[in-house]
N, C-alpha and C positions, 0 to 999 in steps of 0.2 A: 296534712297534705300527703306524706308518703304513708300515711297507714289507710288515707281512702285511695290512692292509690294500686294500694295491698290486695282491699279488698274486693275491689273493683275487676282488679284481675284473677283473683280466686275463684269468684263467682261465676266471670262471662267464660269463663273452660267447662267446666260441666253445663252451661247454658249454652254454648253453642252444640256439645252433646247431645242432650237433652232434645234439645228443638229439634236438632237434625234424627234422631230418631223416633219423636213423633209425628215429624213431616213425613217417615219414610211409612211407617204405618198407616197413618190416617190416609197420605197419598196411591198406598197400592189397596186399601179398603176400597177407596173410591174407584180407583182405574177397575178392579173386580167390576164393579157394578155396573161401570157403563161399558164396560169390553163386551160384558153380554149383551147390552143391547147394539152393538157394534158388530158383533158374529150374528144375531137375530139380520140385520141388515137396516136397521133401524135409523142408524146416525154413521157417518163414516169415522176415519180411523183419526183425519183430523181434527174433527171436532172432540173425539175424547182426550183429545191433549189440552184443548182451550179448559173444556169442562174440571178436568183434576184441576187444571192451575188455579180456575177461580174458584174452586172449592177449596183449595189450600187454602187459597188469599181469606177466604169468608174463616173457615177455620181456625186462621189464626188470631181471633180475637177469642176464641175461648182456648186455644192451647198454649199464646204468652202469659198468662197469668201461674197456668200450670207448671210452665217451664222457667218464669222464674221463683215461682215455689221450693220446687224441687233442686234447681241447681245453688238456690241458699241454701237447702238443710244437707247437701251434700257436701259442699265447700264448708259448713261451720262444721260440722261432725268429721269433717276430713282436720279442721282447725285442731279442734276437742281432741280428735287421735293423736295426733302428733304435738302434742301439750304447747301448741303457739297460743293458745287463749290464755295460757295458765301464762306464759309470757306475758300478753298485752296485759293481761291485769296486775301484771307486779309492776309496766312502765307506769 
């Protein structure tokens, strides 16, 4: 109980990281591309705000799988460096 507790909060630190830097990426990729149709005069300035948000939203069924990939192997390798593994396996 307290060691999924442990880990639980190991994890979601570099996964809130994690997430929040590839929302900030993927999110100004996107805003790029529709800003230019937005100076062309294309769409106005608020609909490129709708348009990033549901593209984040659609995006994030392929960047949570990534982001909690990434924020396990950083938290156990963060574990591994600081010999708490080497701990849990001698309790």
């Amino acid at each position: 109980m307290i060691l999924d507790r442990y880990l639980i909060l190991e994890i979601s630190k570099p996964l809130i990281a994690v997430c929040t830097v590839l929302m900030v990426i993927f999110g100004s990729y996107t805003a790029a591309e529709h800003l230019a149709e937005a100076v062309a005069g294309l769409i106005s300035g608020r609909i490129v705000i709708y348009l990033v948000l549901l593209k984040l939203t659609v995006a994030m069924e392929l960047l949570l799988p990534f982001t909690v990939y990434f924020s396990i192997m950083i938290a156990l390798g963060r574990m591994y460096a600081d010999l708490e593994m080497t701990a849990l396996f001698s309790c």
